[in-house]
C-alpha positions in Angstrom: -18.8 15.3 -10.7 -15.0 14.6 -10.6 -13.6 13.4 -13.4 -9.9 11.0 -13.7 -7.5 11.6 -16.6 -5.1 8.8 -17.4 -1.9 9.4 -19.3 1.1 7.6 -20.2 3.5 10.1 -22.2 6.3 9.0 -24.8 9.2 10.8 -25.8 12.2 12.8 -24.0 10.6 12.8 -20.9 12.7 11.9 -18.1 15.7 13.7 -17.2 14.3 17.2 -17.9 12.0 17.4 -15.1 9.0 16.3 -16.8 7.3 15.4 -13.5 8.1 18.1 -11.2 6.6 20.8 -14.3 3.1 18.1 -14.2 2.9 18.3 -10.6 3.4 21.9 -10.5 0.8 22.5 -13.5 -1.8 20.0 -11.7 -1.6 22.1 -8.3 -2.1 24.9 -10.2 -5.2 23.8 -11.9 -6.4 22.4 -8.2 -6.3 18.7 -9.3 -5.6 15.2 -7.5 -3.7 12.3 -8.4 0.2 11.3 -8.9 2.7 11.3 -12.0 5.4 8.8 -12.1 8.4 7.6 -13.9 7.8 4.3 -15.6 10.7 1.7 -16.7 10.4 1.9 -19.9 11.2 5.2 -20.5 7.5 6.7 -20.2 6.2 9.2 -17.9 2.6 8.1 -16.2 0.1 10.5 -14.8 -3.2 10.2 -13.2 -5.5 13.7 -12.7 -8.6 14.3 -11.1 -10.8 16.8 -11.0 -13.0 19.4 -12.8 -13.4 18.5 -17.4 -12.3 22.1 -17.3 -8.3 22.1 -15.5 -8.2 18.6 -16.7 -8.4 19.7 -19.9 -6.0 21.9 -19.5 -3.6 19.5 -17.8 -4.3 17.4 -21.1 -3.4 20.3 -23.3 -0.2 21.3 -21.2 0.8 17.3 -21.6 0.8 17.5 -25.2 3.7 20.2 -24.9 5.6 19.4 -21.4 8.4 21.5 -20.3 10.8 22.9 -22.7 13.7 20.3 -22.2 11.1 17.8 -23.2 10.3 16.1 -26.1 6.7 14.6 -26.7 6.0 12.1 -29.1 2.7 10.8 -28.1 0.3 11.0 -25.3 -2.0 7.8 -24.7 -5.3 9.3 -22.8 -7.9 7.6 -20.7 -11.0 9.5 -19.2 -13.4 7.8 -16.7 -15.0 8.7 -13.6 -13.3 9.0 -10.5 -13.9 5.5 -8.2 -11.5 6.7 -5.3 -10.8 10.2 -4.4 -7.0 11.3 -4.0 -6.4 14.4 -1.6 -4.2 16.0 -3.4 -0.9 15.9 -6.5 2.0 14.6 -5.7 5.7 12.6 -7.7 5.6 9.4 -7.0 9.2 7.8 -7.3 
């Protein structure tokens, strides 16, 4: 069953290529879904796929690249309702 991960990330993370290190770590672990830069400063990322590489995806999230700065990490799991074909930065 394929499961969604939901995150909004706080911290230093735009500007130090926050996004393009999520979407490279997501096609990695062979997950769907999209991150984004929000206006408030906050990066927001949506994952789906195996517990296992979301997990992982989670972990990584926690950490970001090393320019970044992570102050908190608000998580959502449910079950996937529409499936995405692949990852990809949305602007």
């Amino acid at each position: 069953m394929t499961q969604e991960l939901h995150l909004f990330i706080t911290g230093l993370v735009q500007g130090v290529s926050y996004r393009a290190n999520a979407a490279a770590m997501a096609q990695r672990l062979g997950l769907a879904g999209w991150v984004r830069n929000l206006p408030d400063g906050r990066v927001e990322l949506l994952a789906q796929g195996e517990e296992k590489a979301l997990r992982s995806l989670l972990a990584w999230a926690h950490e970001g690249p090393s320019q970044a700065r992570v102050d908190h990490v608000e998580t959502r799991w449910d079950k996937a309702a529409e499936l995405l074909p692949d990852f990809r930065i949305r602007s």
